[in-house]
Legacy VTK file of the C-alpha trace (Angstrom):
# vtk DataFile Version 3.0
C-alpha trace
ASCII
DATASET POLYDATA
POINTS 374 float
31.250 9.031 -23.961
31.679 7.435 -27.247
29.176 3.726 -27.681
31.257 2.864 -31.001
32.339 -0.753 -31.060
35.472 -1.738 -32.745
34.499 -4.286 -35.317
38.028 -4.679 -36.558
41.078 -2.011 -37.420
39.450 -0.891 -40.316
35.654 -0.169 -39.336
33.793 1.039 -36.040
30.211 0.593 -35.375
27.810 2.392 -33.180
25.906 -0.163 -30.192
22.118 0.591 -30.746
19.519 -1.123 -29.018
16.027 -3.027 -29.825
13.221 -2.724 -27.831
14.004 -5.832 -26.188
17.310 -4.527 -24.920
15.587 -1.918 -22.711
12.779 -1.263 -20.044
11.427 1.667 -18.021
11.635 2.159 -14.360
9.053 2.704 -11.778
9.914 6.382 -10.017
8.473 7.878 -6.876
5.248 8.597 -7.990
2.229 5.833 -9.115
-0.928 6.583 -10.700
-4.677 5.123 -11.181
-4.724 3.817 -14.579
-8.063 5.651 -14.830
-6.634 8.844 -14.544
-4.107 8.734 -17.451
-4.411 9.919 -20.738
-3.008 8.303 -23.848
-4.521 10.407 -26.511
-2.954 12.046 -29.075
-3.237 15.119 -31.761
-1.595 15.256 -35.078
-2.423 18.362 -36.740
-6.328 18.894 -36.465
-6.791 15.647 -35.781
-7.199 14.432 -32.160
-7.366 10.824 -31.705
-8.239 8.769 -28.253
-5.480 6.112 -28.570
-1.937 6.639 -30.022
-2.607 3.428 -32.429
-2.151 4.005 -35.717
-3.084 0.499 -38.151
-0.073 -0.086 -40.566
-1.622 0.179 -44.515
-0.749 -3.700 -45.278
-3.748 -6.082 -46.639
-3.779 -8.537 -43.961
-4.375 -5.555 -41.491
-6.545 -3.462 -42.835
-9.696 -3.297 -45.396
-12.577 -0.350 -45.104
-14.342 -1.735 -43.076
-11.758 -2.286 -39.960
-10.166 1.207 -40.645
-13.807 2.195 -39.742
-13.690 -0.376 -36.857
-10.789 1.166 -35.637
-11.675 4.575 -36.119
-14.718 4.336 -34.013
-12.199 2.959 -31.232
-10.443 5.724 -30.936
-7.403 5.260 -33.331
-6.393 5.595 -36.922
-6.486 2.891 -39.576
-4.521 3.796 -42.805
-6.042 2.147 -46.023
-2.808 1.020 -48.880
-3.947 2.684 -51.872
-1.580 0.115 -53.826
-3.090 -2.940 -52.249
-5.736 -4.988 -53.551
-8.925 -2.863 -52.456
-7.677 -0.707 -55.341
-6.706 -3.606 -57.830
-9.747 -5.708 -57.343
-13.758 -4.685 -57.155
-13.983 -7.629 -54.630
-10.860 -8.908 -53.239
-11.963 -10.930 -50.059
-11.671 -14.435 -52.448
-8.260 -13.189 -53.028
-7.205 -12.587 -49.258
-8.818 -16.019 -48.333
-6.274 -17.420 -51.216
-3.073 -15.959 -50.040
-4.238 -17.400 -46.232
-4.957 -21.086 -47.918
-1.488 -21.061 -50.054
1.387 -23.367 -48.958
4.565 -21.807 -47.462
6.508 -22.534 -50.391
4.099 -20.939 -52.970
2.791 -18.005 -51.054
5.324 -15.044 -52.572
5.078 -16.052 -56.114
1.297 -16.467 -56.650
1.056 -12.627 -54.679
3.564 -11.410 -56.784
0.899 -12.692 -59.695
-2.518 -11.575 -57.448
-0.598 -7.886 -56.971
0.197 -7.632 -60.739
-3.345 -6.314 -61.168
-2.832 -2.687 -62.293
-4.103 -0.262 -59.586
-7.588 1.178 -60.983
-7.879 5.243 -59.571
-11.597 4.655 -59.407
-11.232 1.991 -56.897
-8.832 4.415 -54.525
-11.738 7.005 -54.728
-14.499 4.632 -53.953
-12.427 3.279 -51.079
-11.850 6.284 -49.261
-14.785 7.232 -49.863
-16.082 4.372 -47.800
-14.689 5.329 -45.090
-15.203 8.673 -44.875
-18.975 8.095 -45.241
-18.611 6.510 -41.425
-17.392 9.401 -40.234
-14.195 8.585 -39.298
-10.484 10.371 -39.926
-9.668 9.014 -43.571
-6.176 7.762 -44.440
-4.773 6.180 -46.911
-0.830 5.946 -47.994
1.372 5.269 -51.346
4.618 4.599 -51.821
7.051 7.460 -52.709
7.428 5.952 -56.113
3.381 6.131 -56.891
3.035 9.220 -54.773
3.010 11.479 -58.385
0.779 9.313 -60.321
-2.186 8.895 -57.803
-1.492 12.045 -55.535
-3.940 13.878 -57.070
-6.958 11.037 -57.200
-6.206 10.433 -53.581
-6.403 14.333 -52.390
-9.588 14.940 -54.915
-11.389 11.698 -52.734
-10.977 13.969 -49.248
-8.798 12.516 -47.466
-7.382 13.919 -44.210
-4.249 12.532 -44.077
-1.871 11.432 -46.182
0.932 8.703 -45.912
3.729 8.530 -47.878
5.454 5.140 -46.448
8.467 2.785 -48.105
10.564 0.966 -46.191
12.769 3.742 -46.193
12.046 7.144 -47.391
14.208 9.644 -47.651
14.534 13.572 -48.439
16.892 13.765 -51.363
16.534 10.405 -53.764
18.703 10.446 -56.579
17.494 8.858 -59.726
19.529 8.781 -63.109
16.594 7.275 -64.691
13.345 9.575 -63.510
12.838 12.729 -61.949
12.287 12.147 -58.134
9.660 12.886 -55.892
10.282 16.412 -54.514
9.118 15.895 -51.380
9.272 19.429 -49.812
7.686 20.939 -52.838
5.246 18.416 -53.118
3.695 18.700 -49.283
3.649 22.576 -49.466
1.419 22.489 -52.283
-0.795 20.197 -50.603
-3.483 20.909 -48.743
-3.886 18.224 -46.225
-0.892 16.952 -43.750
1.555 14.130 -44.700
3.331 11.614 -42.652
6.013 10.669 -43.911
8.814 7.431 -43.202
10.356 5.553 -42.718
13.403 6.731 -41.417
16.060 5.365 -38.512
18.733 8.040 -38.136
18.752 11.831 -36.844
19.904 13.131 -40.037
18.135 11.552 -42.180
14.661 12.511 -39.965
15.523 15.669 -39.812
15.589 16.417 -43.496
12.141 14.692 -43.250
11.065 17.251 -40.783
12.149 20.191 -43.210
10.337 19.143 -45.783
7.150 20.074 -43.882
5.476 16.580 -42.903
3.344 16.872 -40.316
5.328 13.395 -39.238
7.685 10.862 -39.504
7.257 7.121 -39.241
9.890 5.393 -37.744
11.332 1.586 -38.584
13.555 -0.252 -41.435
13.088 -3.832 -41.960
12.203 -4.851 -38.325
8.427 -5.843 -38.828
7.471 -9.457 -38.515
7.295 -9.690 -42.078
10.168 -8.398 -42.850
12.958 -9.883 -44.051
15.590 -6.412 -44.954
17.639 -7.557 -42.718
18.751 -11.385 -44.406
17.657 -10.040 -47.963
19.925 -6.479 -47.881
22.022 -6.555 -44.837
19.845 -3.452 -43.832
18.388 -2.902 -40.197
17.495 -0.520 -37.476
17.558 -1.844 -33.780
13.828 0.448 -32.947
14.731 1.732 -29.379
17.789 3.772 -30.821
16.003 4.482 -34.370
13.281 6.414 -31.927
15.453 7.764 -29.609
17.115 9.253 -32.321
14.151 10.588 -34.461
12.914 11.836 -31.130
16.592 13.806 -30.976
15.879 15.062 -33.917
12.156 16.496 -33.320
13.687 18.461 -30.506
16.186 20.418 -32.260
14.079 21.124 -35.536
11.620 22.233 -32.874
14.133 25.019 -31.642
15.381 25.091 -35.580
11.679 25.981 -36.766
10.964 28.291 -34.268
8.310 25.523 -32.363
6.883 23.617 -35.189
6.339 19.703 -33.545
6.656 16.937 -35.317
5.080 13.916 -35.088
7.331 10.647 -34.202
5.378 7.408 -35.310
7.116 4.271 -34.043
6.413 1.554 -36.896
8.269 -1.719 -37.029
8.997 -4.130 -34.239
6.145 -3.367 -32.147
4.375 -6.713 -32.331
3.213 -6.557 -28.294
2.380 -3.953 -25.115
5.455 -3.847 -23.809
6.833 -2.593 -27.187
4.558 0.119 -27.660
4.906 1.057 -23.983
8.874 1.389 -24.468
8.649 3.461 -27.617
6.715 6.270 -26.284
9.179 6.300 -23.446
12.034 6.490 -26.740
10.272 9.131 -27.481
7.099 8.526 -30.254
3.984 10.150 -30.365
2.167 7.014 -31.653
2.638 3.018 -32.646
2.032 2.041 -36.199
0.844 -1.586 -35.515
0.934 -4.079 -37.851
1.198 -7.779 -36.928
-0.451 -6.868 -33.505
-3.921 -5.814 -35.674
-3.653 -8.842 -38.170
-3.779 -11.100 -35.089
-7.546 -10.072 -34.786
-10.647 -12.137 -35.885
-11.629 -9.590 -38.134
-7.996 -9.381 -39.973
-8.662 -9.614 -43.460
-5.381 -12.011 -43.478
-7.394 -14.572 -41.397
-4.139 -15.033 -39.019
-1.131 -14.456 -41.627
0.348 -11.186 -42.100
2.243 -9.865 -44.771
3.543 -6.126 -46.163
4.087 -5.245 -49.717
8.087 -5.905 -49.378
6.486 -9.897 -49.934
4.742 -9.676 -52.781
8.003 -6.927 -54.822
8.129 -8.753 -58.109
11.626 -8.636 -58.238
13.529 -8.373 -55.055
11.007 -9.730 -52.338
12.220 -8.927 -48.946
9.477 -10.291 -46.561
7.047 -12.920 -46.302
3.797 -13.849 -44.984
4.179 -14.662 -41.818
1.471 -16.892 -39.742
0.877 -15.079 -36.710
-2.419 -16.680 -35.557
-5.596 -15.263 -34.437
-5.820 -14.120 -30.433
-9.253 -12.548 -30.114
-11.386 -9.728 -31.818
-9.816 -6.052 -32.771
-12.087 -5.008 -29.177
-9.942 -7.153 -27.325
-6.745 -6.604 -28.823
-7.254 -2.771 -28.194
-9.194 -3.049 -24.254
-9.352 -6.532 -23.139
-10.360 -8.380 -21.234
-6.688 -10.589 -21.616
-6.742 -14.089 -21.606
-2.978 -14.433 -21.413
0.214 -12.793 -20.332
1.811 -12.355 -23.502
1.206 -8.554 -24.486
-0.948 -9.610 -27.460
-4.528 -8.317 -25.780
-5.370 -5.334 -24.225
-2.623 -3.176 -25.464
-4.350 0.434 -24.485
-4.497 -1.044 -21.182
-0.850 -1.944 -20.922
-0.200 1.278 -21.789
-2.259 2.971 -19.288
-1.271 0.191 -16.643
2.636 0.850 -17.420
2.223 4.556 -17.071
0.078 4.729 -14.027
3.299 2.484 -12.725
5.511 4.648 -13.405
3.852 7.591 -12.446
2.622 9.665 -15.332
-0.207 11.148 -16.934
-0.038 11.354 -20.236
2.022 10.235 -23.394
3.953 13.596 -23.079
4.982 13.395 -20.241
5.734 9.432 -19.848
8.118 10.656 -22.855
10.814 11.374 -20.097
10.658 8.417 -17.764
13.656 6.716 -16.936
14.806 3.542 -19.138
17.471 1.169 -18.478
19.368 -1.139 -20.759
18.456 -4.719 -19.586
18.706 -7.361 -22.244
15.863 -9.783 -22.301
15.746 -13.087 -23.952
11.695 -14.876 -23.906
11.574 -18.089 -23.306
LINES 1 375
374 0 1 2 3 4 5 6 7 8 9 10 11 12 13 14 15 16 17 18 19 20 21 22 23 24 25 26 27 28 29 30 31 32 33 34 35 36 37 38 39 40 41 42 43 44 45 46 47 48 49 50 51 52 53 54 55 56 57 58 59 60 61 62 63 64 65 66 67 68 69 70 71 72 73 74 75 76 77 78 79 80 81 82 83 84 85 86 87 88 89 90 91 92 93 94 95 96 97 98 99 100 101 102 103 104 105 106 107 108 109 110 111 112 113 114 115 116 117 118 119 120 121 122 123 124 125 126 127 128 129 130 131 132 133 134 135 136 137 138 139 140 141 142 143 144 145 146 147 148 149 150 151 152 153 154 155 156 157 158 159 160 161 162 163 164 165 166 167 168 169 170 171 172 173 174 175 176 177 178 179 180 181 182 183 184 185 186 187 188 189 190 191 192 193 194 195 196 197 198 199 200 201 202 203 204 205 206 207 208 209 210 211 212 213 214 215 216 217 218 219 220 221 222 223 224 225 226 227 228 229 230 231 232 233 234 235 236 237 238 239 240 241 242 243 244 245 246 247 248 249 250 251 252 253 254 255 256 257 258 259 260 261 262 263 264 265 266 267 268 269 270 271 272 273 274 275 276 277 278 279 280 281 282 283 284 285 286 287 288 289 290 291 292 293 294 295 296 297 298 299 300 301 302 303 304 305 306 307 308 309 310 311 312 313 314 315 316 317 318 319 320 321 322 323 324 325 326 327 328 329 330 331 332 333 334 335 336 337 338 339 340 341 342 343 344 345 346 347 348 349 350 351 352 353 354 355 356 357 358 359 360 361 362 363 364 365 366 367 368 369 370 371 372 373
């Protein structure tokens, strides 16, 4: 049965749904929350919690994606942020969390006109790696070919191509494009790749060889796609769909899995508990990290769609400060509003349900039930 929606005689549009439109269902069976698994694997990688930290500069710095790493999860460093513009950036981060509402996007676009120094992205990575921790770090598709090679020399383990959208075949009258399928089998480490929102368009992704594909267009808290392009993805169909998509390029490929990665409109629990029932793998959390203590953006959060020196299409966003990354991640919560203790709403949600682990909890039950917060 069709879900297209006339929108007058001369255009039809398909319903798709947020996160907010949906919720899972308890079934038969329930669970102790100490008996569930939510780990996950990507390639050789095996990590304890499916919580991957978004590469934005009020998120993460070397240090936290160390912090994180020793938690269990994966923090992803922006190689085009200002840890590789700046020797010492923290006055500059303490700045952009002082600057008045009104003057906050153009003095970044003037902080991130810095030129981005290859040195710096090699003694960042480095950084991390020396903790001992799985090192990440991502670039946009259109600085993927200039700093590819610095990145891969640095040893990192994986590697994150990420724009707010990305896509298989970019056509470019002006500069030869990014070959993306020729440019991950060359490489020797595995690429994530996104973001993407629709079944065809993930599944090129897919046959390009990336280990996996990020989900999400424009619906992060500092986003702003939506007013500034007319462009947006509600997330529970975007994952749903992806998800579609890993399933038949798994039968396609002859039982190659891809990696879904839900990133974009996952600001609380319940969000990351209804996109691995959609389907993903793993969260890509953004505003939900730079709401720690240790967030370099002291309580605002913004992407690099805020700071785009000619179009900008976010903003920094104040999202406030709700405890330290340990408490975000485990708890102990000190309210009911899904902003603490997220591994534990996880666990707590699937035990409910009845599952064991993240595969599995892939095929509970969900129902569409709008919700509006008060």
């Amino acid at each position: 049965m069709s879900n297209e929606i006339e929108i007058g005689r001369g255009k039809r549009g398909r319903r798709a749904y947020s996160f907010d439109d949906i919720a899972v269902v308890p079934s038969r069976r329930t669970r102790d929350p100490k008996d569930v698994s939510v780990g996950w694997q990507i390639d050789a990688y095996h990590f304890e919690l499916p919580i991957v930290a978004a590469p934005m500069d009020s998120v993460m710095t070397p240090e936290s994606a160390v912090a994180l790493g020793r938690f269990g999860g994966l923090g992803v460093l922006d190689l085009e942020g200002l840890w590789t513009r700046y020797e010492s950036p923290e006055p500059l981060l303490a700045e952009i969390a002082e600057l008045p509402a009104g003057e906050a996007t153009h003095r970044m676009q003037e902080i991130y006109a810095e030129p981005i120094k290859p040195e710096l992205i090699t003694q960042r990575l480095k950084e991390i790696r020396s903790a001992g921790v799985t090192v990440a770090g991502a670039l946009t598709p259109q600085r993927t070919q200039e700093f590819y090679k610095t990145v891969v020399d640095a040893g990192v383990d994986l590697f994150v191509i990420r724009g707010t959208t990305v896509s298989a075949e970019h056509v470019s009258g002006n500069a030869e494009p990014l070959n993306l399928k020729r440019f991950i089998y060359e490489l020797d480490v595995p690429v994530v790749v996104g973001g993407a929102s629709t079944y065809t368009a993930a599944l090129h992704l897919m046959r390009t060889g990336a280990a996996g594909v990020l989900v999400g267009f424009g619906g992060g808290a500092a986003h702003t796609t939506r007013v500034s392009l007319g462009i947006h993805a509600p997330m529970a169909t975007s994952v749903a769909d992806v998800a579609a998509a890993r399933r038949d390029y798994l039968d396609e490929s002859g039982g190659r899995y891809v990696h879904v990665i839900a990133d974009g409109g996952v600001g609380h629990s319940g969000d990351i508990v209804k996109a691995v029932a959609c389907g993903a793998d793993a969260v890509m959390l953004g505003a939900a990290l730079a709401r720690a203590a240790e967030a370099p953006g002291k309580g605002f959060h913004w992407g690099p769609e805020a700071h785009h020196p000619q179009l900008p299409r976010g903003e920094r966003v104040e999202v406030g400060t709700v405890g330290t990354l340990e408490e975000i991640l485990f708890g102990p919560g000190k309210q009911a509003d899904g902003t603490l203790n997220l591994v534990g709403a996880l666990r707590r949600a699937m035990a409910t349900t009845g599952y064991s682990d993240l595969k599995e909890f892939q095929r509970v039950e969900v129902v569409v039930s709008p919700y509006q917060p008060r």
